[in-house]
C-alpha positions as a printed Julia matrix, in Angstrom:
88×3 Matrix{Float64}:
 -26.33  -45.09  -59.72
 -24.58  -48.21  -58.81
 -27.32  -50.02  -61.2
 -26.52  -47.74  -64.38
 -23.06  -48.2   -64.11
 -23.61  -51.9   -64.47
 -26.2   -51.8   -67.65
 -23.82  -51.86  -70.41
 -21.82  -54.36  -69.24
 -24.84  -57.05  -67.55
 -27.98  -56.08  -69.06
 -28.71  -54.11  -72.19
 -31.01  -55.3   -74.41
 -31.6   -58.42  -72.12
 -33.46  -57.31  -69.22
 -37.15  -57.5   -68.95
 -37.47  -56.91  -65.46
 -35.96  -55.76  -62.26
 -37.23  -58.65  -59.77
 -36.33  -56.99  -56.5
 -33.05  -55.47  -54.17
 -31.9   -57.45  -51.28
 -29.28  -56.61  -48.2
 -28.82  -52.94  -49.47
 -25.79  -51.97  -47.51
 -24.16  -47.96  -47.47
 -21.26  -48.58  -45.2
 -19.78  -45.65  -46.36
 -21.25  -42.39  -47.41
 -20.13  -41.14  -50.64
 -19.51  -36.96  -51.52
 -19.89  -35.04  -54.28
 -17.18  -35.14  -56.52
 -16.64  -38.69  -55.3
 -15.9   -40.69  -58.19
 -18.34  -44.66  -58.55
 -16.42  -48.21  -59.15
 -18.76  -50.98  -59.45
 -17.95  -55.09  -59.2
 -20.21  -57.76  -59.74
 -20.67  -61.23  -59.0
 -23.16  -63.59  -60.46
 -24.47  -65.22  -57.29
 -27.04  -67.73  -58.6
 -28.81  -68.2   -61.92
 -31.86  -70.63  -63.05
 -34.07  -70.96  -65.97
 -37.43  -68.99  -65.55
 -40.28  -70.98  -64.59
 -42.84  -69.07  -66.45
 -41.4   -67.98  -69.51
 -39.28  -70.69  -71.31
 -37.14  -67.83  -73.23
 -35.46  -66.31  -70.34
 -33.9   -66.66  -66.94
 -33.22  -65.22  -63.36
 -29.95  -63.78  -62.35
 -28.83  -62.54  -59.02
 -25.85  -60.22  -58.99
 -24.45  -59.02  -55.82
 -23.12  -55.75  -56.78
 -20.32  -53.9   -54.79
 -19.29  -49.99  -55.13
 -16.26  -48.39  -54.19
 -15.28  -44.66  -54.08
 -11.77  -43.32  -55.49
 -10.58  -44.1   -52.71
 -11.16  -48.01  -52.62
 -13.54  -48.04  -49.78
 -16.68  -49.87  -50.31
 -19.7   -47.3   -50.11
 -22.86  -49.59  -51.59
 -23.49  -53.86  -51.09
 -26.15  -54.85  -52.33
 -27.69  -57.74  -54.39
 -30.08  -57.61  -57.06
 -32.21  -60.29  -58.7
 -33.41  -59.52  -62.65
 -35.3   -61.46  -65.18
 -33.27  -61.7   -68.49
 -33.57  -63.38  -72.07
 -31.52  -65.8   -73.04
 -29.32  -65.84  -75.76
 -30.67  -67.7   -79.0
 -29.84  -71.55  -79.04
 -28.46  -72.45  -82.61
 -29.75  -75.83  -83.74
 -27.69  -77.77  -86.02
């Protein structure tokens, strides 16, 4: 869930892959009815060494309930396009 929330914002029509989840954290459980905030940070990004087009980004994602309490930490790594370079 914590993903999806993020897609608009981060990822859509970008993403090619989901490279893998690190340090999954659930301090916190959450409850039905409970209502999902999600913050992310950009932790480190680098060209991709295979394919000269895109690059790897790893977000450290952080959920919080209604409440402010953090229920999901977690960081994700994803291979992503890059945005069109416009030559002069």
């Amino acid at each position: 869930m914590a993903v999806g929330v993020t897609v608009s914002d981060l990822t859509e029509g970008t993403l090619i892959a989901n490279l893998g989840f690190e340090t999954v954290k659930h301090p916190h459980p959450m409850f039905h009815g409970d209502t999902l905030y999600v913050e992310t940070e950009i932790v480190e990004k680098r060209d991709s060494k295979s394919r000269a087009d895109c690059g790897v980004v790893r977000f450290r994602h952080i959920g919080r309930n209604q409440d402010g309490t953090v229920v999901i930490d977690f960081q994700r790594t994803v291979l992503l396009k890059k945005r069109p370079v416009a030559h002069a």
